[in-house]
C-alpha positions as CSV (number, residue, x, y, z in Angstrom):
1,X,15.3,-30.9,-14.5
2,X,18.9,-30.2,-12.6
3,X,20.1,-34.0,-11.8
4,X,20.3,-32.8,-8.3
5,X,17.0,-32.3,-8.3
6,X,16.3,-36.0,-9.8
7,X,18.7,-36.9,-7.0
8,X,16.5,-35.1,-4.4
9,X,14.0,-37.2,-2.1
10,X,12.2,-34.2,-1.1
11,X,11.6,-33.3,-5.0
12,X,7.5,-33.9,-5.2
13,X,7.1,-31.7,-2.3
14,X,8.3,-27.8,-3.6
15,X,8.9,-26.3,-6.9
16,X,6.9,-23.7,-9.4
17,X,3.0,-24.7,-9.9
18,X,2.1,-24.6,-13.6
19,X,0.6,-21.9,-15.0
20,X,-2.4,-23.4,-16.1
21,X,-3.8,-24.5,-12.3
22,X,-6.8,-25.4,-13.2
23,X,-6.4,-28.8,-14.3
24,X,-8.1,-30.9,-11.1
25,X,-10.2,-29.5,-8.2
26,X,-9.5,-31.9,-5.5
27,X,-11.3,-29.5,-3.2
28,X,-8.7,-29.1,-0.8
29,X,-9.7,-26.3,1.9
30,X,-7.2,-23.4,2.5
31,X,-6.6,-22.3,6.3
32,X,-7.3,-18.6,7.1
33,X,-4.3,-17.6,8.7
34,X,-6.1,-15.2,11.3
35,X,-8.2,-18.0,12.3
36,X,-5.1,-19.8,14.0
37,X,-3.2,-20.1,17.4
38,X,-2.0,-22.3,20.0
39,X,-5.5,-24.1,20.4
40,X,-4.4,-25.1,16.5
41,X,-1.1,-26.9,18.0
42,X,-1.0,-30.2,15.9
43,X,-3.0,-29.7,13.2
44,X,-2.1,-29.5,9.3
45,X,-2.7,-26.8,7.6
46,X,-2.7,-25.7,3.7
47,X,-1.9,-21.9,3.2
48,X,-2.0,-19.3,0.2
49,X,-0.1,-16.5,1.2
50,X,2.9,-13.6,0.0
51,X,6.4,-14.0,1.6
52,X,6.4,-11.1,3.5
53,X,10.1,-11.5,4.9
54,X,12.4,-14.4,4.0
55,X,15.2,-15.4,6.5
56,X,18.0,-18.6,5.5
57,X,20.2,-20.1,8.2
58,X,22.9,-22.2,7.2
59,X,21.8,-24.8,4.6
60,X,19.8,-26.4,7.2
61,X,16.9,-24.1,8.0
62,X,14.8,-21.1,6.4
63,X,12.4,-18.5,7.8
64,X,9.5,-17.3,6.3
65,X,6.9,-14.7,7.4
66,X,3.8,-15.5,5.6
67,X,0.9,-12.6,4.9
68,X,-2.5,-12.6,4.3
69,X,-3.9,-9.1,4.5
70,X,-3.2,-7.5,7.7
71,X,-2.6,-11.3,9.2
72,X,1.0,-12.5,9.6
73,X,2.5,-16.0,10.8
74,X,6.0,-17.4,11.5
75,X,6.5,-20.8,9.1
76,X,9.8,-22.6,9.3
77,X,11.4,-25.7,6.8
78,X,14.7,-27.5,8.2
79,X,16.2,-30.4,6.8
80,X,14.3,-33.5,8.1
81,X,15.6,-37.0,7.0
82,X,13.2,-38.3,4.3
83,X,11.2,-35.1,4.2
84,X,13.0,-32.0,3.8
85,X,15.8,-31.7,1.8
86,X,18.8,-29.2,1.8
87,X,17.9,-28.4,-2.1
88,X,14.1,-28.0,-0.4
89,X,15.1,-25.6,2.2
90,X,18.0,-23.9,-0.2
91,X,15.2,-23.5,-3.1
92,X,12.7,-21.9,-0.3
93,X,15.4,-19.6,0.9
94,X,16.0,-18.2,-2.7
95,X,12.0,-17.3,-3.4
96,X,11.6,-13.1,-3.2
97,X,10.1,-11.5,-1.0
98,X,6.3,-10.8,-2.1
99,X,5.9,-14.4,-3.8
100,X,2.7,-15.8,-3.6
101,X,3.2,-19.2,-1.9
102,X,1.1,-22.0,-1.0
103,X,2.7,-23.9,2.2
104,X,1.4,-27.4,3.7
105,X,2.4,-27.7,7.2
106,X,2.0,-28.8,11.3
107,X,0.9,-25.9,13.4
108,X,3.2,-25.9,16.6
109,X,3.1,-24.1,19.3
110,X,5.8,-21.7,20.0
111,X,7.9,-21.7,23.1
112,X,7.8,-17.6,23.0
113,X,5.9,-15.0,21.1
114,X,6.9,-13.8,17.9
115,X,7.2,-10.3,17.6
116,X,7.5,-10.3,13.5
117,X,3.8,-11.9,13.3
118,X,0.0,-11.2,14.6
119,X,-0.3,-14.6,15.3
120,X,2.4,-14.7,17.4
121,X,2.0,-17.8,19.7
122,X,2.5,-20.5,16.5
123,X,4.7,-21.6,14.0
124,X,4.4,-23.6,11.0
125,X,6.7,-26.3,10.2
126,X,6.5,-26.7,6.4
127,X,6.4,-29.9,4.7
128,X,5.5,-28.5,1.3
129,X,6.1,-25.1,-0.7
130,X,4.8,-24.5,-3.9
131,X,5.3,-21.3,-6.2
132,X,1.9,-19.8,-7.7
133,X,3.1,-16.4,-8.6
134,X,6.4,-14.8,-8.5
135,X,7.9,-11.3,-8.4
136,X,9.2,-10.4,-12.0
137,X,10.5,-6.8,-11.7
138,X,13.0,-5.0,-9.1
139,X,10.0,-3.8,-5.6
140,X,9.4,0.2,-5.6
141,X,10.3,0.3,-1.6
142,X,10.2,-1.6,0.8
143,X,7.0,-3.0,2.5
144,X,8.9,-2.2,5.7
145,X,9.5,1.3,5.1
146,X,6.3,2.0,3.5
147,X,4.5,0.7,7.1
148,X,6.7,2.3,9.4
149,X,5.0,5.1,11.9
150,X,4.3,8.7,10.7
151,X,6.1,9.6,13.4
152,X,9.2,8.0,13.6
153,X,12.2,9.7,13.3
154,X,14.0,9.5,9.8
155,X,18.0,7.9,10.7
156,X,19.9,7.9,7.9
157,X,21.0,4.7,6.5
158,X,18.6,2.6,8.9
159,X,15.2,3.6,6.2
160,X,13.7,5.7,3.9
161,X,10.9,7.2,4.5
162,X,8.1,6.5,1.6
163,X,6.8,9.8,0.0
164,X,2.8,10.1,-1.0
165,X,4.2,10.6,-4.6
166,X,5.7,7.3,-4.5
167,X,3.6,5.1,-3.0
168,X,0.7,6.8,-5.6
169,X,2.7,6.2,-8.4
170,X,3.5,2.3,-7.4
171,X,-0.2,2.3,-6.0
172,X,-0.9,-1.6,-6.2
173,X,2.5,-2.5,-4.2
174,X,1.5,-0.1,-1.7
175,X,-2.2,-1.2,-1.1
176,X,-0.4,-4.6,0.2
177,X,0.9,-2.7,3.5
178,X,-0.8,-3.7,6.4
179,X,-2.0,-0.3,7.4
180,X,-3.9,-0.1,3.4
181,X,-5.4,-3.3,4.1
182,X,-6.9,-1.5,7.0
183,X,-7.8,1.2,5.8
184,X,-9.7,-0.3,2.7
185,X,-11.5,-2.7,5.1
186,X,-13.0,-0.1,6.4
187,X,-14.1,1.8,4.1
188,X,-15.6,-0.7,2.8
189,X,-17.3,-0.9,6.5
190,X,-18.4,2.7,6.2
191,X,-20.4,2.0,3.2
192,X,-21.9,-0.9,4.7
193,X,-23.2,0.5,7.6
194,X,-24.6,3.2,5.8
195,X,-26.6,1.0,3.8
196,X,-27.7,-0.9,7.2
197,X,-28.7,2.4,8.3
198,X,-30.8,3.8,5.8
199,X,-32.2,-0.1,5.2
200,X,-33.5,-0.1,8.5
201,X,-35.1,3.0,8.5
202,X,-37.2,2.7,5.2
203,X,-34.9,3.8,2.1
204,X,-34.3,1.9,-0.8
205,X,-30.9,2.4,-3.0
206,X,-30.8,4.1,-6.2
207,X,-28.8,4.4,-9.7
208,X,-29.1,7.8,-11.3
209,X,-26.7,8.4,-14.8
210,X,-23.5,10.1,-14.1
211,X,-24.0,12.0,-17.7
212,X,-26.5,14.8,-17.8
213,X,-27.4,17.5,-20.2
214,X,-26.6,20.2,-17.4
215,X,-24.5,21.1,-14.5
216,X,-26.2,19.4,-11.4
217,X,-25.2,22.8,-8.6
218,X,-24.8,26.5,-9.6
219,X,-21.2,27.5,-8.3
220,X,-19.8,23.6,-8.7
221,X,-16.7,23.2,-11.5
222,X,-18.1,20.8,-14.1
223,X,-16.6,18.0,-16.2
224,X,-18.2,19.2,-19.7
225,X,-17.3,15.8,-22.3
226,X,-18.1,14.8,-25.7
227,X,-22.0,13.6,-26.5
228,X,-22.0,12.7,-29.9
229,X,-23.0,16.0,-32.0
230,X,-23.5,18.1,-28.5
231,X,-22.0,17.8,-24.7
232,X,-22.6,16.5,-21.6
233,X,-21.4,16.9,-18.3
234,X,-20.4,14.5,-15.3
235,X,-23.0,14.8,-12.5
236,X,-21.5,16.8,-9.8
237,X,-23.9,15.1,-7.7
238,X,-27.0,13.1,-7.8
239,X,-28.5,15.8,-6.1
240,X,-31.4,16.5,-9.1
241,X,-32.3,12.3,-9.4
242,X,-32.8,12.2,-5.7
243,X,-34.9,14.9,-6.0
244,X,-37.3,13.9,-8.9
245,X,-37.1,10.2,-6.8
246,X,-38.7,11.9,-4.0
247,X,-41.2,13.5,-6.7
248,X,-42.1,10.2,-7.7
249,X,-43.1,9.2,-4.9
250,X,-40.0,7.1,-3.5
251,X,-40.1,8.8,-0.5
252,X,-36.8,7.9,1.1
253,X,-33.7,6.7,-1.6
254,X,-30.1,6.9,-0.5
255,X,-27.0,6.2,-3.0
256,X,-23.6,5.2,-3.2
257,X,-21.7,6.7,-6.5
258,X,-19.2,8.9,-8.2
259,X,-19.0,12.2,-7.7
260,X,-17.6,14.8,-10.4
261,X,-16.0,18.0,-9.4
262,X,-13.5,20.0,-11.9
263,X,-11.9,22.0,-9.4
264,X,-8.3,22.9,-9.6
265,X,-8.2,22.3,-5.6
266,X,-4.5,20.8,-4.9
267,X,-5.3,20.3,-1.2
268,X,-5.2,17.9,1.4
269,X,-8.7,17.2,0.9
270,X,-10.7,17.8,-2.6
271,X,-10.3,14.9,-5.2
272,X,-11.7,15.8,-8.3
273,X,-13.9,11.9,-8.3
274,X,-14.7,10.8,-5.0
275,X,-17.8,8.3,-3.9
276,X,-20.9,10.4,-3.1
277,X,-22.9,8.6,-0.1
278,X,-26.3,10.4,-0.7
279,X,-29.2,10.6,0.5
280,X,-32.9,12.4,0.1
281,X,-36.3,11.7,1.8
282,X,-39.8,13.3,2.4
283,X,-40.5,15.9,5.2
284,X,-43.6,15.4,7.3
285,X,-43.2,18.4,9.4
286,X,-39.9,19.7,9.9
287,X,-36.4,19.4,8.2
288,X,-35.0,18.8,11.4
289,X,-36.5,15.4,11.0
290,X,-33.4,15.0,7.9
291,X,-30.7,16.6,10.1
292,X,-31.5,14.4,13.0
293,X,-31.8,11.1,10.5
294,X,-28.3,12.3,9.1
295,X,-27.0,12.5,12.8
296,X,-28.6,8.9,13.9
297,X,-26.5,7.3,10.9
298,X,-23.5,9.1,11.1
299,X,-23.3,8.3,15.0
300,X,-24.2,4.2,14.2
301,X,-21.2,4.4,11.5
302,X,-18.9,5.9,14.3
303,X,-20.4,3.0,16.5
304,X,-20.0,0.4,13.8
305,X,-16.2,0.9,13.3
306,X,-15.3,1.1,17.1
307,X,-17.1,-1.9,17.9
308,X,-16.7,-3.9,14.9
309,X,-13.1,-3.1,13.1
310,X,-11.3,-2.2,16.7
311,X,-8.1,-4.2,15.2
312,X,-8.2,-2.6,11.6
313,X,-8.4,1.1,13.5
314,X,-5.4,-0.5,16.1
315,X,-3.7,-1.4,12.6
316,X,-3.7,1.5,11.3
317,X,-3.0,3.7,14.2
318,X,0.3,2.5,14.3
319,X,0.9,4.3,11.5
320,X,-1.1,7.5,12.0
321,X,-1.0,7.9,15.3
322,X,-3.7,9.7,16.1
323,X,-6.5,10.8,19.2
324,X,-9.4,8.4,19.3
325,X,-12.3,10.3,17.4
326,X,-14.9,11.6,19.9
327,X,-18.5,11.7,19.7
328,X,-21.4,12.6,21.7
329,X,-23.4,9.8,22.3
330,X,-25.3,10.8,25.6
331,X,-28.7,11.8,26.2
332,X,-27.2,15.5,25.7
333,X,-26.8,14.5,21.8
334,X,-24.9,15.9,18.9
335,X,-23.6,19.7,19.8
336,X,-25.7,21.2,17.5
337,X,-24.2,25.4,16.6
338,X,-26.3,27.7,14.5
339,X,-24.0,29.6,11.7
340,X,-24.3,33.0,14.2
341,X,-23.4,30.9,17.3
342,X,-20.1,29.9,15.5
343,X,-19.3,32.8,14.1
344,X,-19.3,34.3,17.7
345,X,-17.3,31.9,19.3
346,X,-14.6,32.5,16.7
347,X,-14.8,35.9,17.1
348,X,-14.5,35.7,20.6
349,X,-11.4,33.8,20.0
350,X,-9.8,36.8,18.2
351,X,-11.4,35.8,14.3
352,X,-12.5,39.3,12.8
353,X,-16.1,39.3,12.0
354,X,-16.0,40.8,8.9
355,X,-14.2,38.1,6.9
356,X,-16.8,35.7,8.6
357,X,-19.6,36.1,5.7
358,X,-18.8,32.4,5.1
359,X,-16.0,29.8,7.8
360,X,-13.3,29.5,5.4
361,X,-11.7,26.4,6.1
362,X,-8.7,27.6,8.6
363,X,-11.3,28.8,10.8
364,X,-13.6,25.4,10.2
365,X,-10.3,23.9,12.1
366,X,-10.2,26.6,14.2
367,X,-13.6,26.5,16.0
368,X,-13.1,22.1,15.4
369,X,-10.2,23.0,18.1
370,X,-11.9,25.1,20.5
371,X,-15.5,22.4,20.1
372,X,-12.9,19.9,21.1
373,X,-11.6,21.7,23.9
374,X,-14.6,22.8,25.2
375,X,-17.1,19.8,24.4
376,X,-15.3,17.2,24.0
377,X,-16.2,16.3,20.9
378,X,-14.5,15.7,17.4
379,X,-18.3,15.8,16.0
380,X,-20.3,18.7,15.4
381,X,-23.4,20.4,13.4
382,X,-23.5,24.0,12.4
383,X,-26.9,24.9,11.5
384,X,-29.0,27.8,9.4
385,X,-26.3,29.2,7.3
386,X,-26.9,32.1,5.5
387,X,-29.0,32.2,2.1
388,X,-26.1,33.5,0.2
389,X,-23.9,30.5,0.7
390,X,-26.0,27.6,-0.3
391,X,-27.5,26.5,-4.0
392,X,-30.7,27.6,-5.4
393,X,-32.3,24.6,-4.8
394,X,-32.0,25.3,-0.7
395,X,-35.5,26.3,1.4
396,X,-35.0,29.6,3.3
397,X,-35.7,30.2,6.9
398,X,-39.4,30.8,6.9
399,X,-38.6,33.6,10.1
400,X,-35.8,34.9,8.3
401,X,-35.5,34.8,4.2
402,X,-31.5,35.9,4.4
403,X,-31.2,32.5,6.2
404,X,-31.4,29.1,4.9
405,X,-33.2,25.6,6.4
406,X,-29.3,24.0,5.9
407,X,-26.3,22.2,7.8
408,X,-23.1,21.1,7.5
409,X,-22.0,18.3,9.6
410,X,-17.8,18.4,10.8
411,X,-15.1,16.1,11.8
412,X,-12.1,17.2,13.7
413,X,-12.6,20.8,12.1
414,X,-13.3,19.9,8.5
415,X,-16.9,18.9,7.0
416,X,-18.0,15.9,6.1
417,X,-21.8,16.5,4.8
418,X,-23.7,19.7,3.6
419,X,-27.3,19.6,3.0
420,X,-30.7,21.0,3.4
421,X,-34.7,21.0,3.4
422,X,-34.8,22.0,-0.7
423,X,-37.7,24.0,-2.3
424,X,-40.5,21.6,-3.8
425,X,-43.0,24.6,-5.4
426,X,-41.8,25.1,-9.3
427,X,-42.5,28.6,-9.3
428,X,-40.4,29.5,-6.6
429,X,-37.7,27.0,-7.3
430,X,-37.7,29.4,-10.5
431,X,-37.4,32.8,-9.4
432,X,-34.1,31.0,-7.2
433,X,-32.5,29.4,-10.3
434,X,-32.6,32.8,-12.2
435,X,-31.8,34.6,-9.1
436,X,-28.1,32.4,-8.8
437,X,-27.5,32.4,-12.7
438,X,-28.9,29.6,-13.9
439,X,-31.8,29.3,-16.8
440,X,-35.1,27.4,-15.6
441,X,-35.4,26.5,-19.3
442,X,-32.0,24.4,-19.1
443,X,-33.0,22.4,-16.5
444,X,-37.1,21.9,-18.0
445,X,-36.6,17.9,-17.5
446,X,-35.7,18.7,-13.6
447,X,-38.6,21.2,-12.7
448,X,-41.3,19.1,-14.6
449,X,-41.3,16.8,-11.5
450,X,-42.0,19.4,-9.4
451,X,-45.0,20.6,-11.3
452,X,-46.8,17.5,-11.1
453,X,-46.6,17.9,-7.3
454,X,-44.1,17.2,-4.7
455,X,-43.7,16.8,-1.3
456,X,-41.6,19.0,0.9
457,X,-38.0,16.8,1.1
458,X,-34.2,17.4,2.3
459,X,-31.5,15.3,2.2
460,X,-27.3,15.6,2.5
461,X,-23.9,14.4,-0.1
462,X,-21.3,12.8,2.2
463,X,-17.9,12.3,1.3
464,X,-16.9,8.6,2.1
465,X,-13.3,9.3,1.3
466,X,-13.5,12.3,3.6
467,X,-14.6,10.8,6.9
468,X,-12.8,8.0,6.5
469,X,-9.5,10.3,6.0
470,X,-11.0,12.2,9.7
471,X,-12.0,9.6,11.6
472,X,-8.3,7.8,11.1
473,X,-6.8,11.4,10.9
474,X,-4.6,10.3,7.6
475,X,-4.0,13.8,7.1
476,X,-4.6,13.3,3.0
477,X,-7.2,12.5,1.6
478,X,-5.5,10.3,-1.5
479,X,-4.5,7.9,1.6
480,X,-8.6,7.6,1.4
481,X,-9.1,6.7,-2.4
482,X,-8.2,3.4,-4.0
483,X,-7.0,5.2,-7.2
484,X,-6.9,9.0,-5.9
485,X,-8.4,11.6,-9.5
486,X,-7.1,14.9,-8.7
487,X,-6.3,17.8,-10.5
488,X,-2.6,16.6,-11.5
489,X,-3.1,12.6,-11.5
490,X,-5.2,10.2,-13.6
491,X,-2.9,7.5,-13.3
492,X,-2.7,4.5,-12.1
């Protein structure tokens, strides 16, 4: 030890915890920092939190902005006789930015708001710092930059702006801005209230094996890997589990999982692993019963979000600044389009029909625009699209067999969910498979739940990383994803 630190009064009260903490468990509780404000004035508080921003005056007085999460607070150390020391506040001044502290101090109120913290109407006066973790290697970017709006103009020599690329490649630095905290907490919300949902109304949640012995969809990319002497494939879905579920009597099953797709898709919104939110139940008389179950959920998400996580969508507005997603939630209900009605209105908005077999996606954000304009809406549901375009497994129109009992569901232009009533009767399941490419034969294990008898079922595959990309408007889809998998990263 330095002898001005054996000269130092304040010399028990700050320095570097050892590494091995857990040595006593005095059971000392830790203060939540969003949990405080001026009704807090007085009390002591114990904190573990990052420096976010570090600011010495003098020798006499040091500035720290503390961080938990998306939560922010002003804390303050000056030299006190007998408490606080100059080599206190001179140590506390020298700790880097994105240090992981833990502070003991006197909540005071503040005589005016700070603008550099959430909780903006308090101050802590520290009366002990101690290091748990500290930074060992030169920061990627700046935590300032990497927060700073979308839209805010690029002066040079006052910041840089923080490119995708970089902030992917330095990924666990950049999940610490504010806005990532936000954005994770709710998609973690969006999975929760799906399960809520589907709870409520009867399903239970299911596991089905990501490795199979055949590609799940005709027309789907697939991962083929290594099985011992033979291969296997990634599921592309767990679109053939749900169904044999439903043939075994489950009767409604919903799941949350990985979903495989090996296409070379370097767009703004295909990952090639993503988390499927899936689910499949029985059909008592119509499979508008599914689409109208899909509808109720998706609409008690949208709910969810805006009533629950208002300051984690505030968060991260300030970043992507963005329209408020829209949603009809009347008694008029969900605009509901059959595949004809929007092909017309794109066609009457100058869209040549004969490239409109199948709503490529410029035109998906194309008719999204004029549904806004005209509706009101950010939400919609094209419905009955033709045969051609959907798997074999898909039920056809029983008035018309060159149309299909199927819907995709769309956000701001670009869909969300795709599903369908599905064909329960073997021998006709059959003839489909062969008709699209695909041996019965290859998939025995699949259609011998079907031959036992099952009930007619539909379901739909949501992309959690996709609506939560929409309904935020990030623009990118790897802003979604934790890790983002796509066709040119693996890493981190």
């Amino acid at each position: 030890m330095l002898e001005s630190h054996l000269q130092d009064f304040a010399a028990d009260k700050y320095g570097k915890l050892p590494l091995h903490q857990s040595q006593s468990r005095p059971g000392r509780k830790r203060t939540d920092i969003s949990t405080l404000s001026a009704q807090n004035d007085g009390e002591q508080v114990f904190i573990r939190a990052r420096i976010q921003t570090s600011r010495l005056q003098g020798n006499k007085m040091v500035f720290l902005n503390l961080r938990q999460r998306i939560n922010s607070v002003q804390a303050l150390m000056q030299v006190t006789e007998g408490q606080v020391s100059k080599q206190m506040v001179k140590w506390a001044g020298s700790l880097a930015v994105e240090s992981i502290v833990l502070v003991e101090g006197i909540v005071k109120k503040s005589p005016e708001l700070i603008k550099s913290a959430t909780v903006d109407d308090i101050e802590i006066h520290m009366s002990e710092l101690w290091l748990m973790a500290g930074v060992e290697s030169r920061l990627p970017f700046s935590l300032e930059d990497a927060g700073r709006s979308e839209n805010a103009p690029e002066v040079e020599g006052q910041f840089n702006r923080v490119l995708l690329d970089t902030r992917l490649n330095n990924r666990v630095f950049d999940l610490r801005t504010v806005t990532n905290q936000a954005i994770f907490k709710l998609q973690h919300a969006i999975g929760d209230l799906f399960r809520s949902y589907l709870n409520s109304n009867g399903f239970i949640e299911i596991h089905s094996p990501k490795l199979q012995g055949a590609a799940t969809e005709s027309g789907a990319s697939v991962f083929k890997v290594d099985y011992f002497k033979g291969n296997a494939f990634l599921a592309q879905s767990p679109q053939l589990a749900k169904q044999m579920a439903i043939a075994a009597d489950f009767e409604r099953v919903y799941e949350i999982g990985p979903v495989f797709r090996a296409e070379d898709s370097n767009t703004h919104r295909h990952l090639t692993e993503f988390v499927g939110l899936d689910l499949e139940m029985v059909i008592e008389e119509h499979y508008h019963e599914v689409r109208d179950l899909l509808d109720g959920m998706l609409k008690a998400i949208f709910r969810g979000l805006k009533e629950q996580y208002a300051k984690e969508i505030a968060t991260v507005g300030r970043q992507f600044e963005a329209e408020e997603f829209t949603w009809r939630d009347g008694p008029e209900g969900t605009l509901v389009l059959a595949f004809k009605e929007a092909v017309d209105i794109l066609v009457e908005d100058g869209v040549d029909r004969d490239i409109l077999d199948d709503i490529n996606t410029e035109n998906e954000k194309r008719l999204g625009r004029i549904v806004k304009a005209k509706y009101d809406t950010d939400y919609f549901i094209i419905d009955k699209f033709p045969m051609a375009l959907r798997p074999f497994y898909t039920m056809p129109d029983p008035g018309d067999p060159t149309l299909s009992n199927s819907y995709d569901f769309f956000m701001r232009g670009e869909e969300i969910l795709s599903g369908a009533q599905r064909i329960h009767d073997p021998e006709f399941l059959s003839r489909q498979m062969r008709a699209k490419g695909v041996d019965p034969e290859s998939m025995k294990g699949y259609l011998d739940g079907f031959r036992i008898g099952c009930p007619p079922h539909g379901g739909g595959g949501i992309g959690l990383e996709r609506v939560l990309m929409l309904f935020l408007k990030l623009n990118n889809i790897r802003r979604a994803s934790l890790f983002p998998r796509d066709p040119k990263r693996l890493e981190p």
